[in-house]
N, C-alpha and C positions, 0 to 999 in steps of 0.2 A: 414528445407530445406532453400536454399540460396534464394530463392524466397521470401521466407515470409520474413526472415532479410532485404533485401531491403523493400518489402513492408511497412514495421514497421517505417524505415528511411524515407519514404517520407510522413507515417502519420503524425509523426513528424517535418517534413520540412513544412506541410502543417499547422498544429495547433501552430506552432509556428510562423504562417505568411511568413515563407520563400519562400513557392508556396502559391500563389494570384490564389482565385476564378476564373476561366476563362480562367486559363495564363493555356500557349501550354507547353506541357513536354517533355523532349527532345527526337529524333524519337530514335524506337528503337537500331538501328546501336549503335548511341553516345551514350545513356543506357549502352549498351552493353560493350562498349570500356570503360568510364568510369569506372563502376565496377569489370573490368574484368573478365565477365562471359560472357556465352556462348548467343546466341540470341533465345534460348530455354528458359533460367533463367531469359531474359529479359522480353518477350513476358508474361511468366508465370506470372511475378510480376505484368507487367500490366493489364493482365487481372482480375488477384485475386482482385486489387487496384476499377475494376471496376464492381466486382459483389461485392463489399459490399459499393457502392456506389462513393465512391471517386474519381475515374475519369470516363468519360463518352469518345467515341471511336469517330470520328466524319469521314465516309467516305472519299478516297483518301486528310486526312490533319494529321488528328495523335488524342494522346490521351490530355486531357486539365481537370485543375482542376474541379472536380463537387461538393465541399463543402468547404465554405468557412470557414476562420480559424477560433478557437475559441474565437481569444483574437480581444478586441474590440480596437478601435483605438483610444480611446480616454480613456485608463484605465491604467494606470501605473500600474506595477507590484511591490510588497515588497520589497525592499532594499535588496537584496545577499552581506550581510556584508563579507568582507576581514578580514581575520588576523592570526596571525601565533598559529600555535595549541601548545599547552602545555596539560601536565597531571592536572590532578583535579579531587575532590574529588565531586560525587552528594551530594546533599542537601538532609536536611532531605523529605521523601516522603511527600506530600499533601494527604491527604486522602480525598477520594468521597465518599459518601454511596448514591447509584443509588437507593436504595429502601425510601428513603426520600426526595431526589431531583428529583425527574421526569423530570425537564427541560431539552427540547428536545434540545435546544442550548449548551450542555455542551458536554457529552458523545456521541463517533461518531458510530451510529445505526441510523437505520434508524427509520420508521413506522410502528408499530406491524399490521395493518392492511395487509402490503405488503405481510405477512410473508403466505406464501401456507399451512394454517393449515388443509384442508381437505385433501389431496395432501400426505401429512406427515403422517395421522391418518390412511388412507390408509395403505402407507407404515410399519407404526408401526404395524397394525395388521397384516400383512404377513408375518412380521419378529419375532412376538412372534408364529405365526401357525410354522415359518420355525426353529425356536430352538428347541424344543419341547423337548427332557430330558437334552438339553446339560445347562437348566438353572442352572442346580445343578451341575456345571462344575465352576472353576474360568476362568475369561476371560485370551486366550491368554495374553502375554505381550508386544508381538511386535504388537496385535492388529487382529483382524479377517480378513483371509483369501480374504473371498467374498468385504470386504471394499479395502483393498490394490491394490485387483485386479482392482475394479472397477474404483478409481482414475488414476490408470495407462492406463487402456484404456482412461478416461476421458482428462486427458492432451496429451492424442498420438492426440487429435483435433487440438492441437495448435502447432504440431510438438515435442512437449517435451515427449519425449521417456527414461522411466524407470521403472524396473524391481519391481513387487509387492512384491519381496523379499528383496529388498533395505529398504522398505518404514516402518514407525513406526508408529503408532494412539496413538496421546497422548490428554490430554485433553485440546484443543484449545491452539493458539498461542504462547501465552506464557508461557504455561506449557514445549512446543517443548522447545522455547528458553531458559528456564531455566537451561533444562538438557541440550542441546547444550554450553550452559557458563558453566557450573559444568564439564563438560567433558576434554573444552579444556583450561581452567584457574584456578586460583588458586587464594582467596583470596589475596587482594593485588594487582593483578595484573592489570594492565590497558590494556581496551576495548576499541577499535578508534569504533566512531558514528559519524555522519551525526549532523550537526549542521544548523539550529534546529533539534532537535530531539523527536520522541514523549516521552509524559512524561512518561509513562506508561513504556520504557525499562527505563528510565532515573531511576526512581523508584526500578525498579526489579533490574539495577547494585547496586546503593546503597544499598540494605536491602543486598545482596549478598557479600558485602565488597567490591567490586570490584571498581577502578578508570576508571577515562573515558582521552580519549584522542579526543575533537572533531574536525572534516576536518569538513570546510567550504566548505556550498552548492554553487556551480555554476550551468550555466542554464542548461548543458549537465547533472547535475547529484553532484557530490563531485569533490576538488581539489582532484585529483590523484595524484596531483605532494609531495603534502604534505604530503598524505597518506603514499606515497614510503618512503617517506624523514624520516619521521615516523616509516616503518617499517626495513630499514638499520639501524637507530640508535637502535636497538633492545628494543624499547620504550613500543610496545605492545604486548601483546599476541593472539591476537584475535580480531576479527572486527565484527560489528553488524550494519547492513544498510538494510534498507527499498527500496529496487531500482525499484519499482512502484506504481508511485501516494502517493510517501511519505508523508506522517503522521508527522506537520501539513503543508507544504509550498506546496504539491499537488506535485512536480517536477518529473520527472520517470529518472532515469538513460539512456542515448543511447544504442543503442546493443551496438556499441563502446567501451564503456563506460563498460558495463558487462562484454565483453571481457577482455576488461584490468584488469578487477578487478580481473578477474578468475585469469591472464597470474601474476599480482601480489601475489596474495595467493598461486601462485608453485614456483613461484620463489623462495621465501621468506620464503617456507614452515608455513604458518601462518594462520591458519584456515578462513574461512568468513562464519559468521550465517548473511544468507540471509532472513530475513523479510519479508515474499511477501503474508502477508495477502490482500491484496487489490489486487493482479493482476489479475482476474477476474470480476474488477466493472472500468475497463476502460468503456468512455462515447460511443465509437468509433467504429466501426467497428472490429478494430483490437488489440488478445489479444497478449502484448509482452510477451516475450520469458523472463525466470530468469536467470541471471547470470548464477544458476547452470546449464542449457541448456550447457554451455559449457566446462565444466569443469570434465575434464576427468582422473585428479591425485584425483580428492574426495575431497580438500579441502575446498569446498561450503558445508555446513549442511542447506539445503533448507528448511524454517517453512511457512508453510500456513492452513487454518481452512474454518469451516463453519460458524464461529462466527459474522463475517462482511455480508456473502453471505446468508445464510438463518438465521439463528437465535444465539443470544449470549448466551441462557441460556443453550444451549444442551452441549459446552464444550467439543467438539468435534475438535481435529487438528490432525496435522501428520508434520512429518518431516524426512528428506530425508541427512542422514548424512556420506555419502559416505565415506569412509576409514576411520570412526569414527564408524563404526552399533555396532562393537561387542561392545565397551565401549559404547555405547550409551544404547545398549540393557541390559546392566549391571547396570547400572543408575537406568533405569525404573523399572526391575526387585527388585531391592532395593528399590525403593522409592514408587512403589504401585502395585495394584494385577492386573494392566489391568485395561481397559475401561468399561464401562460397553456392554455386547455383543448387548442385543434389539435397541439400539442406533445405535449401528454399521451395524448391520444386516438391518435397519428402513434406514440408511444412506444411501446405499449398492442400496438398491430398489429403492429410491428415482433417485438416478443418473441410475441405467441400465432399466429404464422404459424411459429414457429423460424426464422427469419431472424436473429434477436438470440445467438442458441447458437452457429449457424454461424459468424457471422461472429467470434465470439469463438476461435475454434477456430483460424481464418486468423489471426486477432491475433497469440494467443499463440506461433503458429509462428513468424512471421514477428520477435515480438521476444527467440525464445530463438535465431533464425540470427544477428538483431543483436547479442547479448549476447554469442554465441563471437566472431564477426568483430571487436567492438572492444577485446575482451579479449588477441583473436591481435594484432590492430594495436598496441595500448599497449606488449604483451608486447616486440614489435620495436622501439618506437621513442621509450620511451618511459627518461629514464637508467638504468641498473644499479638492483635493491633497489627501486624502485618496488613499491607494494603496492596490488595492485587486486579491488578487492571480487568477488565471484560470488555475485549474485542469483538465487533462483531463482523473480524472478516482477518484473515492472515496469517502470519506463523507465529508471533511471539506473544508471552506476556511481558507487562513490566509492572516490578516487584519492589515495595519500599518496607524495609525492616528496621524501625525505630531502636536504634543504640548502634546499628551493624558498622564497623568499619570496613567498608569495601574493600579499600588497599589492602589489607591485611587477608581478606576473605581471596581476591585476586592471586596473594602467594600460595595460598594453603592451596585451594583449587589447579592448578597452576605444578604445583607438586607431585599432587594426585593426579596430572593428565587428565583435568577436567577443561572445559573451557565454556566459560561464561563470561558478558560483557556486563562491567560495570560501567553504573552512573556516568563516571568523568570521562567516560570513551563514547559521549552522547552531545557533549557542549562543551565550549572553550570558558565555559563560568564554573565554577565552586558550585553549583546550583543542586547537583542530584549525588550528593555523598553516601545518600541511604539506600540508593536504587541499585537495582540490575535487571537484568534481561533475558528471560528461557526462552530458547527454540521448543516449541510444542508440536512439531512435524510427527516424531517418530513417537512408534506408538509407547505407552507410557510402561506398560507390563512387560514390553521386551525387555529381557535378560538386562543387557547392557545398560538402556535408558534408567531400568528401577532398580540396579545399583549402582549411578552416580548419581541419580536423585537422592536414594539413601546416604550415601559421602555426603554429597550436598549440604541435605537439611542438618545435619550434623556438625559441619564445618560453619555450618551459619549460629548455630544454640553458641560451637562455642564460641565465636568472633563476638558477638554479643554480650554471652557473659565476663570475655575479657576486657572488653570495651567499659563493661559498668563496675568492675572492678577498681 
């Protein structure tokens, strides 16, 4: 609805400090006139704006901020590097093995304690009562029924409206995006990404042969102007962006901004695999809206999972590939037998009981208290000029420390059985030598987390001081 879209704009006018705590919002009339909507769509946005806290109504004066912005006034933000995009080849992949490394500071998960395992076990046993001879069946391929259905009511909350027939269950995120690149590219071919980018696609285009093409982040989201420039020179085949609370620089694309992207990929005829693991762990009141929300030629293939929201072992996603299903569903078909169904079915329960809403609720609190606490911690301990991102929705921050040599910070860490992802494990450019990456899931005062934080800031003074020596 046009209501929410506004609402969503002035979250963001508000978190990016442009509306100040206190400050009067213009009366409804100039709203109205403004956006050119009716003083029904005006009135509506303000209200919504003030039942989920945001602005407060104040008798014969009008509506005025009620939550101040998240970015602190004395915190510089990461350096949004400039420069003109070219083709290039990913690096070879880094490999993690998370069953050797535990450190909570590397891979972005949260705290298994968060995770509603009684909740689940529930769930699991009513979905093994509700299968009952169909376990000697192979699972659907496009994914069970009662699951499809149930995320398509589950996002008609946010306004995003689509058909359980559309929808695919594959195994968690980048399983979606994989067969979304296999569908619409071809070895060889170059992939525009967001720069930085997470390493995790950057990884999955390399093993796949694929070239990358990266548009530089700006504060609304990506240059768009490059992206276009990019795809009239017939340079790519396909685009792969994260357009909420991207993975690592925290940034969310504008509705604007999703707009355009959609109004680019018709124009151009040019697919966009939308990323949107994270857009249910915004910190805020308000969940935005994905690109594919608008996109009505099909050319969004929308991936999102339970992997980030409840749990990463279950491997559990879906993806929404619009004038791409049949060849998508041919993909899958060929490449395995279906999900497993008890999982699906355990899934299914979990959301139409509202246990899956809830618990997202406890989520998002619990990682917008982590996001202040390690932002106040960095702020302390972290050298002079440091510039640390403010997300408002996800697991990570990303961190720029003027003099740090990363490579060297990478051994030391590395040594110590820490694990943190630096800059050049984000782009195939020399671009973020100063950068890196914390996982902010776990809580910050737990034993473990608050002394490899300590190692950490430590290892960073000295990398620094040897660096200007």
């Amino acid at each position: 609805m046009r209501y929410i879209q506004l609402a969503e704009q002035c979250v963001q006018q508000i978190q990016a400090g442009q509306l100040t705590l206190h400050s009067k919002m213009p009366s409804l009339r100039k709203f109205k006139q403004q956006h050119s909507v009716s003083m029904t769509t005006a009135l509506n946005c303000y209200q919504h704006l003030e039942s989920l806290g945001w602005l407060i109504a104040k008798p014969q004066s009008g509506y005025y901020v009620a939550q101040k912005s998240v970015l602190a006034d004395n915190i510089k933000l990461p350096t949004l590097v400039s420069f003109q995009s070219t083709t290039t080849q990913p690096k070879t992949p880094q490999l993690y093995n998370p069953f050797v490394d535990p450190c909570p500071l590397g891979i972005a998960r949260y705290d298994p304690e968060l995770i509603p395992v009684d909740k689940l076990q529930q769930s699991f046993k009513r979905a093994m009562k509700q299968q009952g001879h169909r376990i000697s069946h192979y699972p659907h391929p496009q994914g069970e029924a009662v699951l499809r259905d149930s995320l398509s009511q589950h996002f008609k909350g946010i306004d995003f409206h689509f058909s359980a027939t559309e929808l695919v269950i594959t195994h968690g995120c980048l399983d979606a995006i994989r067969s979304a690149i296999e569908i619409t590219t071809n070895a060889g071919d170059a992939v525009a990404i967001s720069s930085p980018c997470f390493s995790g696609l950057l990884d999955l285009l390399g093993s796949m042969g694929r070239r990358v093409v990266e548009i530089p982040s700006v504060k609304q989201g990506i240059d768009l102007e490059q992206l276009q420039h990019q795809m009239q020179l017939g340079r790519i085949k396909a685009g792969l962006f994260c357009t909420s609370h991207m993975n690592p620089q925290g940034l969310s694309m504008s509705a604007l901004q999703k707009q355009k992207l959609v109004e680019l990929a018709t124009q151009y005829q040019i697919p966009i695999i939308e990323d949107d693991v994270y857009l249910e762990l915004g910190y805020r009141g308000v969940i935005p809206l994905p690109a594919k929300h608008w996109d009505r030629d099909g050319y969004v293939l929308w991936c999102g999972s339970f992997s980030k929201t409840v749990a990463a072992g279950y491997r559990l996603g879906w993806c929404l590939p619009g004038r791409y299903l049949q060849a998508y569903l041919e993909n899958r078909l060929f490449a395995n037998q279906g999900i497993t169904s008890p999982l699906q079915l355990a899934m299914a329960d979990f959301i139409r009981r509202g246990d899956y809403l809830q618990h997202l609720k406890k989520i998002r609190l619990h990682l917008q208290q982590q996001s202040l606490q390690f932002i106040s911690y960095l702020q302390e301990n972290l050298p002079k000029n440091s510039k640390i991102s403010q997300p408002a929705g996800g697991f990570v921050l990303w961190i720029e420390v003027a003099g740090l040599n990363t490579q060297q910070l990478r051994k030391m860490t590395l040594a110590n059985k820490l694990d943190i992802r630096i800059g050049e494990h984000f782009s195939t450019l020399d671009l973020y030598p100063h950068c890196f990456r914390l996982n902010i899931g776990f809580k910050i005062m737990a034993t473990q987390t608050e002394y490899q934080l300590t190692v950490l800031m430590k290892q960073i003074k000295d990398c620094v001081k040897d660096n200007a020596c």
